[in-house]
ZAMAR-371726 format. One record per residue (C-alpha): residue number from 1; y, x, z. Coordinates in nm, 4 decimals. Example, Ala and Ser with C-alpha at 12.3 -4.5 7.8 and 13.67 -1.06 7.14 Angstrom:
# residues 2
+------+----------+----------+----------+
! resi !    north !     east !       up !
+------+----------+----------+----------+
!    1 !  -0.4500 !   1.2300 !   0.7800 !
!    2 !  -0.1060 !   1.3670 !   0.7140 !
+------+----------+----------+----------+
This chain:
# residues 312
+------+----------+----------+----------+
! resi !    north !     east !       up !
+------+----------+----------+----------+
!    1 !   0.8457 !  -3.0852 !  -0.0228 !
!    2 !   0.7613 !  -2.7637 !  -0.2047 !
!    3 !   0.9670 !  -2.4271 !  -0.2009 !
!    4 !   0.7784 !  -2.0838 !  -0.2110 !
!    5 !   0.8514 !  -1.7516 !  -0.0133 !
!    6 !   0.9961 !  -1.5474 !  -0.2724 !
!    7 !   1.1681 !  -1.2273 !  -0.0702 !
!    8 !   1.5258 !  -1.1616 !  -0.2593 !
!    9 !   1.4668 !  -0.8389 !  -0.2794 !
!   10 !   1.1996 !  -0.9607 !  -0.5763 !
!   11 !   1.4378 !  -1.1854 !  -0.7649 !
!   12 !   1.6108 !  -1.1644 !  -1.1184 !
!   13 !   1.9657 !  -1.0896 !  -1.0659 !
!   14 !   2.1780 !  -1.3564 !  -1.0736 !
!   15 !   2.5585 !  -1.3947 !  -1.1368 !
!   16 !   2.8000 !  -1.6443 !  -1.0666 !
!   17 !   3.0414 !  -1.7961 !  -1.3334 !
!   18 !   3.2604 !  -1.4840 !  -1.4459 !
!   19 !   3.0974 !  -1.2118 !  -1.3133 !
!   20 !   3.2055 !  -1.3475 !  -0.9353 !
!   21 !   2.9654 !  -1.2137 !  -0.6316 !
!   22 !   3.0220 !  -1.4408 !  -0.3915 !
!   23 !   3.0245 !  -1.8288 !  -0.3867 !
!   24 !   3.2554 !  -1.9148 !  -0.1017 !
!   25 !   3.2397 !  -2.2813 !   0.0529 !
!   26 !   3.4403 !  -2.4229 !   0.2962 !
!   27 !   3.3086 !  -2.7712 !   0.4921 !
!   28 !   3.5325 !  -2.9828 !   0.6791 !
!   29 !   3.2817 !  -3.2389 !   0.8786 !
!   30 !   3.4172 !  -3.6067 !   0.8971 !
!   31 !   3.2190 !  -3.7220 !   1.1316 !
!   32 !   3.2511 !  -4.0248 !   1.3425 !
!   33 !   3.0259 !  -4.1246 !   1.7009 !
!   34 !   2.9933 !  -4.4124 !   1.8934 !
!   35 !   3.1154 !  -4.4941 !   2.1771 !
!   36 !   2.8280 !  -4.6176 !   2.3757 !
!   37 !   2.5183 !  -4.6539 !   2.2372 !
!   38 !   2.2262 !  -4.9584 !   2.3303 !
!   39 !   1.9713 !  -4.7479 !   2.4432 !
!   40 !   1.9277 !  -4.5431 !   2.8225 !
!   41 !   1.8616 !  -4.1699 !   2.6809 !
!   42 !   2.1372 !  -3.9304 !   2.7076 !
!   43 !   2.3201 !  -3.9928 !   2.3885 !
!   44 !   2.2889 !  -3.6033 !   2.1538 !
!   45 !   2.6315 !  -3.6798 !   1.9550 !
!   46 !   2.5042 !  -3.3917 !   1.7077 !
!   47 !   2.6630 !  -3.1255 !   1.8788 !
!   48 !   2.7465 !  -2.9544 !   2.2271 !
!   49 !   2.9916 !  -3.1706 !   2.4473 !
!   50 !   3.2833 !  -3.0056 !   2.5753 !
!   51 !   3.1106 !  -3.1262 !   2.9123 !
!   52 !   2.7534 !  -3.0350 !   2.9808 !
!   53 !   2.6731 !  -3.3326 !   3.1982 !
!   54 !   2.5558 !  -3.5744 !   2.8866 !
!   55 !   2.5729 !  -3.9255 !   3.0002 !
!   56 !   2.3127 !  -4.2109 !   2.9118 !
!   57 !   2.3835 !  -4.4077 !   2.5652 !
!   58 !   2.5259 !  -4.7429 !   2.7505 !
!   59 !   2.7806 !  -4.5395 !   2.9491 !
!   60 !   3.1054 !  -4.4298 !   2.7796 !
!   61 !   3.1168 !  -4.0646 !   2.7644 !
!   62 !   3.5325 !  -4.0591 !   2.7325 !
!   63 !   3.5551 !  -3.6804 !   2.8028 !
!   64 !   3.3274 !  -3.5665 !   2.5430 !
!   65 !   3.4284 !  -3.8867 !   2.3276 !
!   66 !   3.7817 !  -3.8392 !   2.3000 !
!   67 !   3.7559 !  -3.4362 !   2.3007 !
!   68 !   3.5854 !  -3.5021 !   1.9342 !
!   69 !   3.8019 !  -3.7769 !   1.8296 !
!   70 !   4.1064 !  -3.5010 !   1.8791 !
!   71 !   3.9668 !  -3.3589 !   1.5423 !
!   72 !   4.0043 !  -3.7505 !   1.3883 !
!   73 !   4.3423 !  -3.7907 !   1.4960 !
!   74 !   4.5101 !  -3.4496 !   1.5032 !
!   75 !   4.2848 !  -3.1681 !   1.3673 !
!   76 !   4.1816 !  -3.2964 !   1.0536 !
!   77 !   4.5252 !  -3.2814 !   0.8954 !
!   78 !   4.5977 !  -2.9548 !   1.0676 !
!   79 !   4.3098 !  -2.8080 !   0.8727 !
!   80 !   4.4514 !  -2.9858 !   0.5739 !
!   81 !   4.7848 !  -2.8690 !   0.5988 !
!   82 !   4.6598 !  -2.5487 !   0.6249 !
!   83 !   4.4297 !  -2.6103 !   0.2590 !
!   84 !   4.7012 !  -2.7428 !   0.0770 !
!   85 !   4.9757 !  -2.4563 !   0.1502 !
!   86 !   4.6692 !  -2.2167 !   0.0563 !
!   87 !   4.6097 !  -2.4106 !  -0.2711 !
!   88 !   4.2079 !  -2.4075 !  -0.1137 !
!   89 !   3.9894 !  -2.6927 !  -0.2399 !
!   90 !   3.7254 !  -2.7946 !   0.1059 !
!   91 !   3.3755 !  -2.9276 !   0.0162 !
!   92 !   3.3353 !  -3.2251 !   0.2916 !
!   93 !   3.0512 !  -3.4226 !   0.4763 !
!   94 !   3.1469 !  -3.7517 !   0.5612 !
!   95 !   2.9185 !  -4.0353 !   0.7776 !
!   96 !   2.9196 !  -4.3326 !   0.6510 !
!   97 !   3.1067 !  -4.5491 !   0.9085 !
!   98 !   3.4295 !  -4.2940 !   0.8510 !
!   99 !   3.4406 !  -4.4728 !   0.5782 !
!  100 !   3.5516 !  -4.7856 !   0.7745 !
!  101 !   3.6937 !  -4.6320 !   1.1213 !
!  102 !   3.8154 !  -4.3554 !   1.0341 !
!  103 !   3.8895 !  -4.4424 !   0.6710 !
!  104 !   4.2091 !  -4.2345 !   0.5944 !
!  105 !   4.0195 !  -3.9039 !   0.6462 !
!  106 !   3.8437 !  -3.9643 !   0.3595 !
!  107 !   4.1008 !  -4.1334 !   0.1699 !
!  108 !   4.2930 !  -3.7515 !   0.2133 !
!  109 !   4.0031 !  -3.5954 !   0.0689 !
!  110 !   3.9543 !  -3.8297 !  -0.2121 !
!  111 !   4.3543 !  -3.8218 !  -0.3178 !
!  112 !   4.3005 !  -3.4369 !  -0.3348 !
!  113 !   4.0253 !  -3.4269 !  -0.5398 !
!  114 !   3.7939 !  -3.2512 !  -0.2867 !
!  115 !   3.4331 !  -3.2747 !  -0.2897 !
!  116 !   3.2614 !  -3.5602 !  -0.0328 !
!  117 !   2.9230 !  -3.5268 !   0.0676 !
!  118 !   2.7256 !  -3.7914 !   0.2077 !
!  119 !   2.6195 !  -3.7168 !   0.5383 !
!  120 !   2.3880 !  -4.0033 !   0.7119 !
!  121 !   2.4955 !  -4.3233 !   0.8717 !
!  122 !   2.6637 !  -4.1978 !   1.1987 !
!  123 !   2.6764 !  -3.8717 !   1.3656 !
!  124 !   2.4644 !  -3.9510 !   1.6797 !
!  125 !   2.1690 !  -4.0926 !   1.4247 !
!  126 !   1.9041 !  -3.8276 !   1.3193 !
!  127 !   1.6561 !  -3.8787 !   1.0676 !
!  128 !   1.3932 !  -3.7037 !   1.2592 !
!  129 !   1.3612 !  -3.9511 !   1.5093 !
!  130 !   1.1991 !  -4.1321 !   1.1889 !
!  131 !   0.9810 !  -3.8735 !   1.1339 !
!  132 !   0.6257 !  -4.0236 !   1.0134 !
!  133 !   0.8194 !  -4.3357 !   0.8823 !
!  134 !   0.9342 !  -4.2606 !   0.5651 !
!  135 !   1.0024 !  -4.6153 !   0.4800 !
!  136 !   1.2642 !  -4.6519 !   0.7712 !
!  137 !   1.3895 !  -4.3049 !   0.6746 !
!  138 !   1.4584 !  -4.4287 !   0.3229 !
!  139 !   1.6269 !  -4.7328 !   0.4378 !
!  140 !   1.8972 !  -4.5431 !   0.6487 !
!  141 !   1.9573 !  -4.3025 !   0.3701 !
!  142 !   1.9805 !  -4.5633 !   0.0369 !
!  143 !   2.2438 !  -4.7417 !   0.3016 !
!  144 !   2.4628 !  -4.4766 !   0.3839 !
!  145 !   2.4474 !  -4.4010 !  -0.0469 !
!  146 !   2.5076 !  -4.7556 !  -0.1251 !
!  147 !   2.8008 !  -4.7442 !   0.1296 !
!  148 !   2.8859 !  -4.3816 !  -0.0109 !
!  149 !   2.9248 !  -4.5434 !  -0.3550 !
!  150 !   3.1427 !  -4.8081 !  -0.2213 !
!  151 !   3.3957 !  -4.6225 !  -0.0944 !
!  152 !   3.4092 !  -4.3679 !  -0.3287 !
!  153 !   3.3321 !  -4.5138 !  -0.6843 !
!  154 !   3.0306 !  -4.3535 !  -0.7629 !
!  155 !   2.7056 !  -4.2527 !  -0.6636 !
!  156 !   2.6627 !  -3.9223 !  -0.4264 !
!  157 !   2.5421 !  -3.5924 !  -0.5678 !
!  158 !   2.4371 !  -3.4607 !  -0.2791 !
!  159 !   2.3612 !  -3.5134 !   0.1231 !
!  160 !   2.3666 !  -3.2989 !   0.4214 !
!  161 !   2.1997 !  -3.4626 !   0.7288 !
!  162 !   2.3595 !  -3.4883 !   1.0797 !
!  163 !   2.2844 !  -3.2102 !   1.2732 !
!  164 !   2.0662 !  -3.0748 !   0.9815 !
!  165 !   1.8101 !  -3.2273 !   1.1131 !
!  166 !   1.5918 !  -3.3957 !   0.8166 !
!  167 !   1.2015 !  -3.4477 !   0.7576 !
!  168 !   0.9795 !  -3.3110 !   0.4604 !
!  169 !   1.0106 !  -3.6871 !   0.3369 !
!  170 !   1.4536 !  -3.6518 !   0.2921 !
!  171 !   1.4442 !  -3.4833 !  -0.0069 !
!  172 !   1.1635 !  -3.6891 !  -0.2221 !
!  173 !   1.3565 !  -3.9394 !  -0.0890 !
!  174 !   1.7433 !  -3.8304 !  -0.1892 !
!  175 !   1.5678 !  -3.7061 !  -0.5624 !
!  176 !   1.4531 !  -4.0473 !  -0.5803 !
!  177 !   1.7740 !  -4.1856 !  -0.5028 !
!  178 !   1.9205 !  -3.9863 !  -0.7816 !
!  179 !   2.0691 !  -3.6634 !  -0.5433 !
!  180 !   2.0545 !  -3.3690 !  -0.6948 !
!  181 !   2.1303 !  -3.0933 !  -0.4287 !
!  182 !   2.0812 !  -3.0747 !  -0.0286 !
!  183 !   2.2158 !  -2.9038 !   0.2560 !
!  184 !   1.9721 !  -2.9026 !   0.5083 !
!  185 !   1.7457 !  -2.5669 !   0.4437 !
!  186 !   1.9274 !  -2.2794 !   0.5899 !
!  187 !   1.7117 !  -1.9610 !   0.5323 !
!  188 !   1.8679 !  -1.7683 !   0.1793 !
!  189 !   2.2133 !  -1.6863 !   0.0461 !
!  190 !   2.0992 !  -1.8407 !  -0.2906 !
!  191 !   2.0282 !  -2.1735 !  -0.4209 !
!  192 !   1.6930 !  -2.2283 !  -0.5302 !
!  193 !   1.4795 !  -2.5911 !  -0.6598 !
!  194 !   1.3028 !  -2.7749 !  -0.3833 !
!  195 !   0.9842 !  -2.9437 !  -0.5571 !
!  196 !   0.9027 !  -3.3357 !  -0.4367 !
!  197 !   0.7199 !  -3.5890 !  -0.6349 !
!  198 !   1.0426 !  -3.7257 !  -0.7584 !
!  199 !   1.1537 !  -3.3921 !  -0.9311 !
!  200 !   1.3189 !  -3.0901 !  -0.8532 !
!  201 !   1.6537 !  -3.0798 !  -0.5911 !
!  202 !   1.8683 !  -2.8241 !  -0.5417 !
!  203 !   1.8746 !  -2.6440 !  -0.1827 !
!  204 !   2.2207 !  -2.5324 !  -0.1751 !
!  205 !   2.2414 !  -2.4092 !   0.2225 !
!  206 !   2.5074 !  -2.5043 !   0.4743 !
!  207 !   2.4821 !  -2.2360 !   0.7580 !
!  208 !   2.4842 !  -2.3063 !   1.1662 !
!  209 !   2.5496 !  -1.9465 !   1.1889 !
!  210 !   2.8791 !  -1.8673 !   1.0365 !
!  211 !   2.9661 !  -2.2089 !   1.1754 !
!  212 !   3.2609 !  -2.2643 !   1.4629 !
!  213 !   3.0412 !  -2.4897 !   1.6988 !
!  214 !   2.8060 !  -2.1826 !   1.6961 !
!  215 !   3.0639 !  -1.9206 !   1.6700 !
!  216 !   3.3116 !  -2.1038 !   1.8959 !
!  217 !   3.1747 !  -2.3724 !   2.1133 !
!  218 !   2.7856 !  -2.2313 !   2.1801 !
!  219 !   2.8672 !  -1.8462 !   2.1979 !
!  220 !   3.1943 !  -1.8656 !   2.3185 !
!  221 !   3.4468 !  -1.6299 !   2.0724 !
!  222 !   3.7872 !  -1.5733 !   2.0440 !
!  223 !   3.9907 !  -1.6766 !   1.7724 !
!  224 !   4.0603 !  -1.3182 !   1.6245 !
!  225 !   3.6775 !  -1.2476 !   1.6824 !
!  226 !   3.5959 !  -1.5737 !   1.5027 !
!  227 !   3.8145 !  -1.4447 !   1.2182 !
!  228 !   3.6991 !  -1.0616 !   1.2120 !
!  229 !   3.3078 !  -1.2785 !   1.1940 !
!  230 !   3.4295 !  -1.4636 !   0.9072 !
!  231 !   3.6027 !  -1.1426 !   0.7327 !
!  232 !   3.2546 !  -0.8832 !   0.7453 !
!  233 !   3.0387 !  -1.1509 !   0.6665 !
!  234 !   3.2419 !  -1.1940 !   0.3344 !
!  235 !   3.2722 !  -0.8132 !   0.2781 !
!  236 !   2.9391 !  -0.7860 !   0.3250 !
!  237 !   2.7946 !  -1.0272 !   0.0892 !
!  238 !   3.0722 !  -0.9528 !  -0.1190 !
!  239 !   2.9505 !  -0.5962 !  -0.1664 !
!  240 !   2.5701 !  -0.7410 !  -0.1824 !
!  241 !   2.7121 !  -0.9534 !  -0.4526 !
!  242 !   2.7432 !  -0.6894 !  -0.7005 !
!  243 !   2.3571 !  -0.7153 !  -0.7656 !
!  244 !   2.2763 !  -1.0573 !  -0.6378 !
!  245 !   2.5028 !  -1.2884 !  -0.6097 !
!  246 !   2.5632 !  -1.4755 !  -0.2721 !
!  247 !   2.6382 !  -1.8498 !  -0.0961 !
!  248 !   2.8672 !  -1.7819 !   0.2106 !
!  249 !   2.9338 !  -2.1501 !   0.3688 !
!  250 !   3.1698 !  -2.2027 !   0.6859 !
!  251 !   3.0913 !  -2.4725 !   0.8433 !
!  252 !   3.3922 !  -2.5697 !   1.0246 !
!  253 !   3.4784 !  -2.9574 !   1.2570 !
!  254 !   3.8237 !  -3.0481 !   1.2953 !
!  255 !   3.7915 !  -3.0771 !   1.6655 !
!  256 !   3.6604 !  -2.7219 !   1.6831 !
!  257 !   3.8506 !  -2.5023 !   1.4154 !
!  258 !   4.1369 !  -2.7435 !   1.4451 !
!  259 !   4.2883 !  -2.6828 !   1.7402 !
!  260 !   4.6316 !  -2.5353 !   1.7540 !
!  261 !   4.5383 !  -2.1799 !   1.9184 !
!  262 !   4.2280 !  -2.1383 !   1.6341 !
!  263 !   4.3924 !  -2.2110 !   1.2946 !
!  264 !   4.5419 !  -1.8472 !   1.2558 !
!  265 !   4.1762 !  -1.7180 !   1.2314 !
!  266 !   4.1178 !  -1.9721 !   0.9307 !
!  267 !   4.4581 !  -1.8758 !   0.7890 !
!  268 !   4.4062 !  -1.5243 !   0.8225 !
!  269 !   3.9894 !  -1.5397 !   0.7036 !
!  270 !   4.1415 !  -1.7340 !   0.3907 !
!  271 !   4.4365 !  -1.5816 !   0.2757 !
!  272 !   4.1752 !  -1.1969 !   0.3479 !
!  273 !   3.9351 !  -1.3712 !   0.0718 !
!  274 !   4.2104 !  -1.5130 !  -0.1937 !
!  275 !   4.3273 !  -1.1349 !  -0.2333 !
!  276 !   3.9099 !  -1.0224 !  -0.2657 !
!  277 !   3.8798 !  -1.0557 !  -0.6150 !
!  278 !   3.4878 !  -1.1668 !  -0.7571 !
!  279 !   3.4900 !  -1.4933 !  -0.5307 !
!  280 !   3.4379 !  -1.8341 !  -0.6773 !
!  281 !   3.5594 !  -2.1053 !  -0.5028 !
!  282 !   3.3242 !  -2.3708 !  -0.6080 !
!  283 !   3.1907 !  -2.7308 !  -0.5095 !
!  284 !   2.8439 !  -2.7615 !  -0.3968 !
!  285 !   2.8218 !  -3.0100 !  -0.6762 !
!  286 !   2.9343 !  -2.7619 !  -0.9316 !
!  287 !   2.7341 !  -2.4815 !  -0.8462 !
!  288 !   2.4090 !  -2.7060 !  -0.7740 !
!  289 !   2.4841 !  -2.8237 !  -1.1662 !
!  290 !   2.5327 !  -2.4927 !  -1.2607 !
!  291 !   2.2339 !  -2.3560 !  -1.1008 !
!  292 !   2.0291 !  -2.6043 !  -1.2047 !
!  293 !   2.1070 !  -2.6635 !  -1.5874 !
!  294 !   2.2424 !  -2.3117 !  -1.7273 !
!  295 !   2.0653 !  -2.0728 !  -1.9460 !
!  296 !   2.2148 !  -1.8044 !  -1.7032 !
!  297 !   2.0141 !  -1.8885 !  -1.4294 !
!  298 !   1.7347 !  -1.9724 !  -1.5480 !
!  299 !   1.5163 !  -1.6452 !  -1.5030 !
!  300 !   1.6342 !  -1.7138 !  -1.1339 !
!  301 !   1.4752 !  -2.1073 !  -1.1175 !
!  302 !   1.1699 !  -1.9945 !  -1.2635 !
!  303 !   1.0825 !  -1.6733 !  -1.0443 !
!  304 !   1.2100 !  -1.9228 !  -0.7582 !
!  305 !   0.9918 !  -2.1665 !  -0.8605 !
!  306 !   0.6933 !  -1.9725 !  -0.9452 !
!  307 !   0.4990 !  -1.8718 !  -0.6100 !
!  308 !   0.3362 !  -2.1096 !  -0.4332 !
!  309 !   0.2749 !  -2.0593 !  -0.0547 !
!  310 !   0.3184 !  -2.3515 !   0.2336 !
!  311 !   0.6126 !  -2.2922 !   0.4085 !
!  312 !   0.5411 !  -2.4540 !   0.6858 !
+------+----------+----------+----------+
């Protein structure tokens, strides 16, 4: 894995589709855990529980269980209530087992033509505990693809891992595998190519910042704070946007943002940037293709791509 330091400040301008200044993504995360899990450690379900006291894999955790299946059974189509009177399109991650348990989540997503991401095997799984095995790493990623593929009828485009926690092998690995963007690297507001023996991939960054577990769960806001959060960051990189164009992601979980008493700050944060005027309102896919194959961007891929210092 290759990517230089290149400050933004030192870029070639770049401009989204239309003149737009801001790319605006919104991520609903399908995720699914198990119940109990055959090992003794405390079982890390890829986020905070509701209830600190984290209970060993082979002992059903039903508090913090059933606290995240809420967003399975109820949240989710909250959230998606709330999309479709908006007329907003939601870029999703999706584990592979939701494809089986928790199938019609996906099936909603797929019948409105939203974007599905594939996003590992099962929450509670992180690649880095395969770190310095790339061969076991690339076996739990080609099987979450091939089961990706299954379910939705062709191959994935691009993968976010759970809990953003991949190795410098994941994205040789997802080029190989014929990926062509990934979620993992949070530290720009711009996409930019990723270099790895297999060829280019596009880092187009989710964000744990502007992200409810952080905003909500970790740090503890209110719901009109978590939409005034949401609002300046958009004005900001809106106004930013007028000589660089910027990514704003929300990363958002349907048993976090869906709950009953939070959904006004996502109505109120969406209908504030429909009336902003210079947002696009893309798929990851779409702007990673973008990015990566037009003329108009391609004074930004080559500076981008030009440096070369270890980032690590």
């Amino acid at each position: 894995m290759d990517y230089p330091y290149v400050p933004i400040a030192q870029r070639p301008p770049l401009a989204w589709p239309g003149g737009a200044r801001v790319a605006l993504i919104l991520t609903f995360n399908l995720e699914t855990w198990d119940l109990v899990k055959d090992t003794d450690r405390a079982y890390y379900a890829g986020g905070p529980p509701i209830l600190p006291d984290v209970l060993p894999g082979r002992v059903p955790d039903f508090p913090n269980y059933s606290w995240r299946e809420y967003g399975q059974r109820v949240g989710i189509w909250r959230l998606i209530e709330l999309f479709d009177a908006l007329g907003v399109r939601a870029s999703c991650t999706a584990n592979a087992v939701t494809f089986t348990r928790r199938r019609a989540m996906t099936d909603a997503v797929l019948a409105r033509g939203w974007e599905l991401l594939a996003h590992n095997w099962e929450q509670g799984e992180l690649l880095t505990d395969l770190a310095g095995d790339p061969e076991a790493e690339r076996a739990v990623i080609l099987k979450t693809l091939d089961a990706y593929r299954a379910h939705v009828g062709r191959p994935a485009a691009g993968w976010l891992s759970s809990s953003l926690r991949g190795t410098t092998a994941t994205p040789a690995i997802l080029a190989e595998a014929g990926c062509r963007f990934w979620c993992d690297i949070m530290n720009d507001d711009q996409p930019y190519p990723i270099a790895t023996p297999a060829g280019p991939i596009c880092s187009v960054p989710y964000s744990n910042e502007i992200n409810d577990f952080t905003l909500l769960t970790r740090r503890g806001h209110t719901t009109d704070a978590f939409r005034d959060i949401l609002i300046e960051e958009l004005e900001t990189l809106h106004a930013e946007g007028a000589t660089q164009a910027r990514i704003m992601n929300v990363g958002l979980h349907p048993h976090v943002s869906g709950r009953a008493y939070r959904i006004r700050a996502l109505r109120e944060f969406l209908e504030f940037a429909l009336s902003l005027g210079g947002v696009w309102w893309p798929t990851r896919e779409e702007l990673a293709t973008w990015y990566m194959e037009s003329d108009a961007a391609a004074a930004h891929r080559a500076a981008m791509m030009g440096a070369r210092e270890d980032p690590q």
